[in-house]
C-alpha positions as CSV (number, residue, x, y, z in Angstrom):
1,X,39.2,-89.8,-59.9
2,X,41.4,-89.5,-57.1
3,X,41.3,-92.1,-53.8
4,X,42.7,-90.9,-50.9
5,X,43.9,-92.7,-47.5
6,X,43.4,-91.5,-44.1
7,X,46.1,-92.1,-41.8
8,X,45.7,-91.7,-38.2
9,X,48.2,-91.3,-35.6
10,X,48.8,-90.9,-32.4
11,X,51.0,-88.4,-30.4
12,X,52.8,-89.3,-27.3
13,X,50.8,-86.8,-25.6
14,X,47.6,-88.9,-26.8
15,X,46.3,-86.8,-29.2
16,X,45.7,-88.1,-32.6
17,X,46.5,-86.1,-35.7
18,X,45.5,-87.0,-39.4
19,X,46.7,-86.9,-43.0
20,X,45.5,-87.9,-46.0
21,X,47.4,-89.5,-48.7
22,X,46.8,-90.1,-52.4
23,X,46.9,-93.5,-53.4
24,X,45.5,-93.7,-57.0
25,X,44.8,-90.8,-59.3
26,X,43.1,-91.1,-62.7
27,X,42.0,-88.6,-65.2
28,X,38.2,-88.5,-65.4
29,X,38.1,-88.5,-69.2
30,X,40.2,-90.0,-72.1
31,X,42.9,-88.4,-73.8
32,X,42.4,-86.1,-76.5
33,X,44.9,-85.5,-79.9
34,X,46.2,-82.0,-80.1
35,X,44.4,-81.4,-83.2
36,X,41.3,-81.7,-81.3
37,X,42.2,-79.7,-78.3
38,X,43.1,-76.4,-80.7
39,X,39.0,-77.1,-82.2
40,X,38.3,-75.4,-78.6
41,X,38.1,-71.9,-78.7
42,X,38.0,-70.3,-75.4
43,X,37.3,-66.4,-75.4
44,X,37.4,-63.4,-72.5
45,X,33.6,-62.3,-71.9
46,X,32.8,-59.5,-70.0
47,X,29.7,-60.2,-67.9
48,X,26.7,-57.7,-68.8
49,X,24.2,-58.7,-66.7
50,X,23.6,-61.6,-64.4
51,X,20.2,-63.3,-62.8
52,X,19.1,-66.8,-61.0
53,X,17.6,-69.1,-63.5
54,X,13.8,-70.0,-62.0
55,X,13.2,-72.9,-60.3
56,X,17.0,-73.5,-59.8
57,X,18.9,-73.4,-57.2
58,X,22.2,-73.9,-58.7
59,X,21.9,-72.0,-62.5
60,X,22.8,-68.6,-63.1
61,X,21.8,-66.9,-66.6
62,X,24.7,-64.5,-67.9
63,X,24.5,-62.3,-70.6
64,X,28.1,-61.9,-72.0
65,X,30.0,-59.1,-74.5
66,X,32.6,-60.7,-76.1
67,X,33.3,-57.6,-78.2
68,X,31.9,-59.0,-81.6
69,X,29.0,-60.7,-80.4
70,X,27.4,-61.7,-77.2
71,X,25.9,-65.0,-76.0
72,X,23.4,-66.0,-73.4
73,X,25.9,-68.5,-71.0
74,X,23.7,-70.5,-68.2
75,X,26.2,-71.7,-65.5
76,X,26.1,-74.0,-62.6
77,X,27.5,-72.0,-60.0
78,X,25.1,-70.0,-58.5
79,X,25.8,-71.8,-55.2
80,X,29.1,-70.3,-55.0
81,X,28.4,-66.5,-56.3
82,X,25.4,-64.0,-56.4
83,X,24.4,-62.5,-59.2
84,X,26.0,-59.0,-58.4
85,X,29.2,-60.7,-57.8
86,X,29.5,-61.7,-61.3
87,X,28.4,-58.5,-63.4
88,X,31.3,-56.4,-64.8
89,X,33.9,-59.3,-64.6
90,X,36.0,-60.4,-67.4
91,X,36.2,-64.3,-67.5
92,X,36.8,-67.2,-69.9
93,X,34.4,-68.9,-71.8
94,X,34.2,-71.7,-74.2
95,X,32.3,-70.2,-77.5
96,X,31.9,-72.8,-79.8
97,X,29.9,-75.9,-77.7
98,X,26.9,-76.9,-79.0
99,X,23.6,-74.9,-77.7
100,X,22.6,-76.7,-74.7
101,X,19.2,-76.0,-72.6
102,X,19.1,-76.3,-68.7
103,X,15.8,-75.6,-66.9
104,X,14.4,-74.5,-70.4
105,X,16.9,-71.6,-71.2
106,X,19.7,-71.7,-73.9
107,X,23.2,-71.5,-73.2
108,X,25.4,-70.8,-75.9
109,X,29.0,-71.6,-74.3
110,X,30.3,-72.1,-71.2
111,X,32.2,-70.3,-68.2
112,X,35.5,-71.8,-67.3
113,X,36.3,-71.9,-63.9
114,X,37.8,-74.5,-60.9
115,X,37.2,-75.3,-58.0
116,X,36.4,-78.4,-56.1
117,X,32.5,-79.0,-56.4
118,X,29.2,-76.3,-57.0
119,X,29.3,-74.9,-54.1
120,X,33.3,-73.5,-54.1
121,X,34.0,-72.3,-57.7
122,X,36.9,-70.4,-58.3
123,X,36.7,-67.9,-61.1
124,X,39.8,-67.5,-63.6
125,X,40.5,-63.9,-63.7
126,X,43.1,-62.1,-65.9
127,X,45.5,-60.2,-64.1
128,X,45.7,-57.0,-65.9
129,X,42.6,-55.6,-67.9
130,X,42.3,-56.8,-71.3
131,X,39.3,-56.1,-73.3
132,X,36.2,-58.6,-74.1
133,X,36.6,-61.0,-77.0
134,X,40.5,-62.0,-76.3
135,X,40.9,-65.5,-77.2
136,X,42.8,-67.3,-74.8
137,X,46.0,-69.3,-76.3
């Protein structure tokens, strides 16, 4: 969690400017050992094929090659990209979770991205092509 402090100022002129400063930051989760973070595996998928889930606003439903196998990823970011943006991309994804259902369809891993809330995702892309099924180290 992160608080944050407005300042306000003003100019000479008259005009008031703002900043904001961080007071108090605080990871949202607790720690984890080493040994548990290397139980993640976290692969390159190439995205298929890519569709809204129905009666959601914010799921999208992306079938994903990961050279070996492919998975069935549902991912929360449909407020932030269309499905045609999404189809032929190469992007990391979390492989071994726990099958998970959202709005009654399985996902079977999860898309790793950043960004600051649903609606402005920011996909991690690799910077030279590389083919699906790369694990990421």
């Amino acid at each position: 969690m992160v608080q944050l402090s407005l300042l306000k100022k003003t100019g000479r002129n008259g005009l008031r400017s703002y900043k904001l400063q961080v007071i108090n930051y605080k990871l949202r989760m607790d720690k984890i050992t080493f040994e548990q973070f290397k139980q993640i595996e976290i692969r390159m998928g190439k995205v298929l094929s890519c569709e809204k889930v129905e009666g959601a606003d914010k799921l999208l439903k992306l079938q994903v090659d990961f050279g070996e196998f492919e998975r069935q990823i549902i991912s929360g970011i449909a407020e932030s990209y269309t499905p045609e943006d999404l189809v032929g991309k190469i992007l990391p994804f979390i492989v071994n979770l726990e099958y998970r259902k959202f709005k009654g369809e399985e996902s079977q891993g999860m898309l790793v991205a950043t960004g600051t809330g649903s609606d402005n995702v920011i996909l991690l892309e690799p910077n030279k092509e590389i083919a699906p099924g790369i694990e990421v180290v």
